[in-house]
N, C-alpha and C positions, 0 to 999 in steps of 0.2 A: 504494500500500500504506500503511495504517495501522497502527503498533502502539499497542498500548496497553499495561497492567501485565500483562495476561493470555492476550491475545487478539493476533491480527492482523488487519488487517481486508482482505483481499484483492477484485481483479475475480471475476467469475464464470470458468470455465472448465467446457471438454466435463467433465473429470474430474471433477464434482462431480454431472453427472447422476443417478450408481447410488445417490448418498446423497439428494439431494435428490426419485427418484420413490419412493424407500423411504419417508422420513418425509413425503413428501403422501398417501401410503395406508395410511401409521399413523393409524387413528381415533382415538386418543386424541389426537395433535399435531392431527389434522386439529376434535376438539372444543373445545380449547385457542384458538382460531384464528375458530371458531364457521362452519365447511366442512364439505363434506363429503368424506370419502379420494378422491383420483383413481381412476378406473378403468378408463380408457386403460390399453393395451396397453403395455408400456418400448418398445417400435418409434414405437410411437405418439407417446410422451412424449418422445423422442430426436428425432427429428422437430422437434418442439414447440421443445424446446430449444434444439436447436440456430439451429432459425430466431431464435427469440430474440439470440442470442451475435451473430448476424452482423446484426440486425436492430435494435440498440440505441432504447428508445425514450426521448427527448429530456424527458420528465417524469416522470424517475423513475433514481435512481441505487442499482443494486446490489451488495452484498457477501457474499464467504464469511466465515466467522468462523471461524478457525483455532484451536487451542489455542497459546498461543507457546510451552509448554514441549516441546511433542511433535510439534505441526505438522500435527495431527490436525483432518480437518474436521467441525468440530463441529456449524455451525447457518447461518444467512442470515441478514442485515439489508438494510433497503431503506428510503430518503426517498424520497417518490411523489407522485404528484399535487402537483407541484410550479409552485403558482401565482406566477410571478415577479412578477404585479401586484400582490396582496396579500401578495406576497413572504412563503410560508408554503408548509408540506411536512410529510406526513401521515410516520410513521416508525411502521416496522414489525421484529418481529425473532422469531427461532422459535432456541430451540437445540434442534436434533434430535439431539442425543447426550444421554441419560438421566444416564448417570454424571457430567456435568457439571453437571445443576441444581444449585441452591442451594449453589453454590462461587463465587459472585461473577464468574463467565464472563459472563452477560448482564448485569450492572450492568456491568462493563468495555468491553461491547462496544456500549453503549446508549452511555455516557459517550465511548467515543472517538469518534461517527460523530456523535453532538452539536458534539465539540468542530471536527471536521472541518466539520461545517456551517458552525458562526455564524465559524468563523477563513479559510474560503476559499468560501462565496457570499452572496449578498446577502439571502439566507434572515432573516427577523427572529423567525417563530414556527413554533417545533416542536408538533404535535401526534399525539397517539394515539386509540386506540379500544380498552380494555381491558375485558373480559369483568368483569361487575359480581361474579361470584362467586371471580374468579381472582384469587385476594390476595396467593400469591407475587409472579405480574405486578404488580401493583400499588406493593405494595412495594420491588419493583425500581425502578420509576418514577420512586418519592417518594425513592430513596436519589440518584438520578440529578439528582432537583433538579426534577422535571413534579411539577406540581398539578394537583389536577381540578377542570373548569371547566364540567361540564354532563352530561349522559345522554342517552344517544340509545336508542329500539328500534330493532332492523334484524333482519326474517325471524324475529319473537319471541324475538329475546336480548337482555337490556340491558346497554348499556355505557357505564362510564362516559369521560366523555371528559377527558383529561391533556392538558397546555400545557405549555410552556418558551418564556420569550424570550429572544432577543439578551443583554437585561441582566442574566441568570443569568452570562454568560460574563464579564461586565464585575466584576460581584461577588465572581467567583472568584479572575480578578486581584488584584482590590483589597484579597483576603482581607477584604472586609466582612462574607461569609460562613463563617470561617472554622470548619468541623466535621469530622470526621473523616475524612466523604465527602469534604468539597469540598477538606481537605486531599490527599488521593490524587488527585484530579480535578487538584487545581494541580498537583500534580507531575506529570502525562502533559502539561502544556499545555507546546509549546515554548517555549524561552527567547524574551522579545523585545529586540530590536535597535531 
C-alpha cells in the first residue's frame, strides 16, 4: 500500500471489478484512453478478472486509487511493459470517479507510484502516451515533473509522448527543484536514514 496527500495506492482486489467493468464501458473514459467500451458480458469480464488477480503478470504492476479521505475507489494506475534491460516502464492511470477530476487526485496518484518507482526498482525512465488533445492529462503530467519527448500515431490518434527520469527524484531531494509541486512531492517522499 501507498499513500500519498490524497490518494492510496492499493493491490487490485475481486471488489473492485463492478467499478472497474462500469468505467471500461463508459465511452467517454473509454475515448479519454483512445479504446473502445468493453462489451463483454460482467460474467464475462469477472471471469477475465479474476483470472487476472490469480494470474499476476511479471511486466506490469497494478493499482487501485483510493480516495484517503473517504476510502472510496476512485480510479486505477499501472507501470507496464516493464523492460528491466532498458530499465524503463510505460505508466498509465484512468480516475473513473467524475466528481474527483481536477481536484489534484490524479496528480497525487501519478506522483506517488512515481515516487514508488524510482525509490524501490531499478526502473530509470518513466514514460507515457497522452492523447494530443487531452490537456487536463497533460497538465497533470507537467505538474508531476514528465516532459514531452516525441508523438507517436496509433489507430489515427496522436499522442504525445511524456518522460520522467530517475534524476527528477534526485532533484526533488536536493530541493534543486524546489516549486510548489515538487514542494508537496518532497513532502510525500519518506524521510531518509
Amino acid at each position: 500500500m501507498l499513500i500519498g496527500q490524497k490518494v492510496v495506492l492499493r493491490e487490485k482486489r475481486i471488489g473492485d471489478a463492478a467499478n472497474d467493468y462500469a468505467w471500461r464501458r463508459d465511452a467517454d473514459l473509454a475515448h479519454l484512453d483512445a479504446v473502445l467500451p468493453v462489451t463483454m458480458s460482467y460474467r464475462e469480464y469477472m471471469a477475465y478478472y479474476a483470472d487476472e488477480l490469480r494470474h499476476p503478470n511479471r511486466r506490469r504492476c497494478r493499482f487501485a486509487i483510493d480516495s484517503l479521505d473517504d476510502g472510496k475507489h476512485i480510479g486505477n494506475c499501472m507501470y507496464y511493459d516493464i523492460d528491466e534491460d532498458r530499465r524503463q516502464a510505460e505508466l498509465g492511470i484512468m480516475i473513473g470517479e467524475r466528481e474527483y477530476w481536477g481536484k489534484g487526485y490524479g496528480t497525487d496518484a501519478v506522483t506517488t507510484v512515481v515516487c514508488h518507482i524510482f525509490k524501490e526498482t531499478n526502473i530509470d525512465r518513466i514514460y507515457l502516451n497522452t492523447l494530443e488533445w487531452n490537456v487536463r492529462a497533460q497538465r497533470c503530467f507537467r505538474k508531476c515533473g514528465f516532459i514531452a519527448c516525441g508523438r507517436v500515431t496509433r489507430r489515427g490518434n496522436d499522442f504525445i509522448v511524456m518522460e520522467l527520469h530517475r534524476s527528477w527524484l534526485k532533484s526533488i531531494e536536493d530541493n534543486a527543484t524546489l516549486t510548489p509541486q515538487s514542494a508537496d512531492i518532497k513532502a510525500q517522499l519518506p524521510p531518509t536514514t
